[in-house]
C-alpha positions in Angstrom: -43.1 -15.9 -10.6 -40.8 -15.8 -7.9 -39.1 -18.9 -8.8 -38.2 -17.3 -12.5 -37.1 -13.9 -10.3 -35.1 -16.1 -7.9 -33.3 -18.1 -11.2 -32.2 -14.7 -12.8 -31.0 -13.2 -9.5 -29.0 -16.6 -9.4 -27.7 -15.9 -13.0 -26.9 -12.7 -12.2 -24.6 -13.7 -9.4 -23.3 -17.0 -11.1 -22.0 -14.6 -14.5 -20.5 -12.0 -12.3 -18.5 -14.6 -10.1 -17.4 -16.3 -13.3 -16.1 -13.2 -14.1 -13.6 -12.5 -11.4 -10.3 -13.1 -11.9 -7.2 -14.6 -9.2 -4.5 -12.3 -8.9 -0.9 -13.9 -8.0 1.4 -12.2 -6.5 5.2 -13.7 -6.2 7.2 -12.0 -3.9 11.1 -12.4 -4.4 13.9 -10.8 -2.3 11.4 -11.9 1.2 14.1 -11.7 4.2 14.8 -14.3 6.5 13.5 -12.4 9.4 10.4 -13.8 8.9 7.0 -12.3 10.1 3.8 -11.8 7.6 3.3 -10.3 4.3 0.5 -7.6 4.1 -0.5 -7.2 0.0 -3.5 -4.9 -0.7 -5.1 -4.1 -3.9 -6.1 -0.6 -5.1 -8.6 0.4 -7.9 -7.5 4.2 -8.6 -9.9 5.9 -6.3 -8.7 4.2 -3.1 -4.8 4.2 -3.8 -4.4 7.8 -3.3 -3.5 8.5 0.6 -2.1 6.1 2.9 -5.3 5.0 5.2 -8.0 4.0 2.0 -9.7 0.9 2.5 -7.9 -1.4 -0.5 -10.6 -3.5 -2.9 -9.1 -6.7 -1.6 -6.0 -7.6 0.8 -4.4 -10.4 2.2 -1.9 -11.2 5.1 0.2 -14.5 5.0 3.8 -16.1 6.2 6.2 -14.7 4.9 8.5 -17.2 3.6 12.5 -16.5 2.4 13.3 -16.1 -0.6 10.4 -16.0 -1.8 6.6 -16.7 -1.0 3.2 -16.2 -3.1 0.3 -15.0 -2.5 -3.0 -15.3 -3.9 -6.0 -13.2 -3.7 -9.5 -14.2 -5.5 -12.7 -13.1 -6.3 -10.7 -9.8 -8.3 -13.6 -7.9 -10.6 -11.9 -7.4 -14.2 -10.1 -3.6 -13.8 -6.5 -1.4 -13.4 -4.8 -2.2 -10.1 -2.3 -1.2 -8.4 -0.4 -3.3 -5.4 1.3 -1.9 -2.2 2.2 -4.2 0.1 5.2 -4.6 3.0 6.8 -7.4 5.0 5.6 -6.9 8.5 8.8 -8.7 10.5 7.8 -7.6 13.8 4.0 -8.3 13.4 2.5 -5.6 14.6 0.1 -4.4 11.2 2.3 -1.6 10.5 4.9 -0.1 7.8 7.7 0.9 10.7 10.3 3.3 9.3 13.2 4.7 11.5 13.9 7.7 13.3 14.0 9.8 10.5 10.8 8.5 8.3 12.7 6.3 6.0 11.4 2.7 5.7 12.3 0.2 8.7 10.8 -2.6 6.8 11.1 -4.6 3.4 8.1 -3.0 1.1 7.3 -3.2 -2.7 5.1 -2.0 -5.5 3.3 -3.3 -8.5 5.8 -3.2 -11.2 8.5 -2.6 -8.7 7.7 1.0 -8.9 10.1 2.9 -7.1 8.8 5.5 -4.6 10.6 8.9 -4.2 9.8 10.5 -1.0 6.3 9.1 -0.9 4.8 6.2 -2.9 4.9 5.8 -6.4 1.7 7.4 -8.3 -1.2 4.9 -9.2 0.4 5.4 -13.3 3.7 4.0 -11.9 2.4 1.1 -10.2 -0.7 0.1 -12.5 -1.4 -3.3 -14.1 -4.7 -4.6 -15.6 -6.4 -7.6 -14.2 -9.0 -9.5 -17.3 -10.9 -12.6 -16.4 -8.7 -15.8 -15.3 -5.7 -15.8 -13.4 -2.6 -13.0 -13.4 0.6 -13.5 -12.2 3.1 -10.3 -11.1 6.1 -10.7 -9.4 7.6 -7.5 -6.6 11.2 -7.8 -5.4 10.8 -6.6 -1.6 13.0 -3.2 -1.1 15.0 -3.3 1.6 15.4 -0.1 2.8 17.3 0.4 6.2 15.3 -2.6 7.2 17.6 -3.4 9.8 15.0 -2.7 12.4 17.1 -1.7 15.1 15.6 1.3 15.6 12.1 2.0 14.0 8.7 3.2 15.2 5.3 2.0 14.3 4.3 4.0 11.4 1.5 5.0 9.0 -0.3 1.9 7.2 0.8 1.0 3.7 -2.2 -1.3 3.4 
């Protein structure tokens, strides 16, 4: 009995892995500068706000022009993407003295935010089973960094 109740528990766990799906990211316009990119994932209940936990994230090299980044194990659903190009390292979305952004950033769908990020409509994309590719062109707001301040998390 325990064998047949182990076997199904196994099942259970084998159909919902092979049910995830990869989730590519390709990130053009990456500058020069260097540092790590921060990607997070976001079902619609944890993209609202700037400090929710995202469903799945990833940190990597950022590498000019352009580097990707992969993130598995992604349950079949509508996401959203937020991520930024941390140059200086320090897990933070800097911006300058005034609030405006201090470091490249981007959207799902290259959403474009107006004074605070794009809505989870603007940025949505649906993930299925197997692999999906999307491709965000970093902003490049007054990314100079001469003069920004650690600021609120984007991921």
């Amino acid at each position: 009995m325990a064998c047949a109740v182990l076997a199904m528990i196994g099942l259970g766990l084998g159909a919902s892995h092979a049910l995830a799906a990869t989730l590519i990211v390709k990130v053009e316009s990456v500058s020069p500068r260097g540092g790590n990119l921060r990607v997070a994932l976001y079902d619609r209940t944890s993209y609202a706000g700037h400090d929710a936990d995202p469903v799945a994230d990833r940190v990597v090299n950022a590498e000019a022009p352009e580097t990707i980044v992969e993130l598995d194990g992604v349950a079949p659903g509508t996401y959203a993407v937020k991520m930024f190009q941390d140059i200086n390292r320090n897990g933070r979305f800097d911006t300058n003295v005034i609030g405006l952004p201090g470091e490249p950033f981007g959207f799902s769908n290259d959403a474009r935010p107006l004074f605070d990020q794009p809505s989870f409509d603007a940025a949505k994309f649906t993930i299925g089973t197997g692999t999906r590719t999307i491709t965000i062109r970093l902003r490049h707001w007054f990314s100079d960094n001469r003069k920004t301040t650690p600021g609120r998390s984007l991921t």
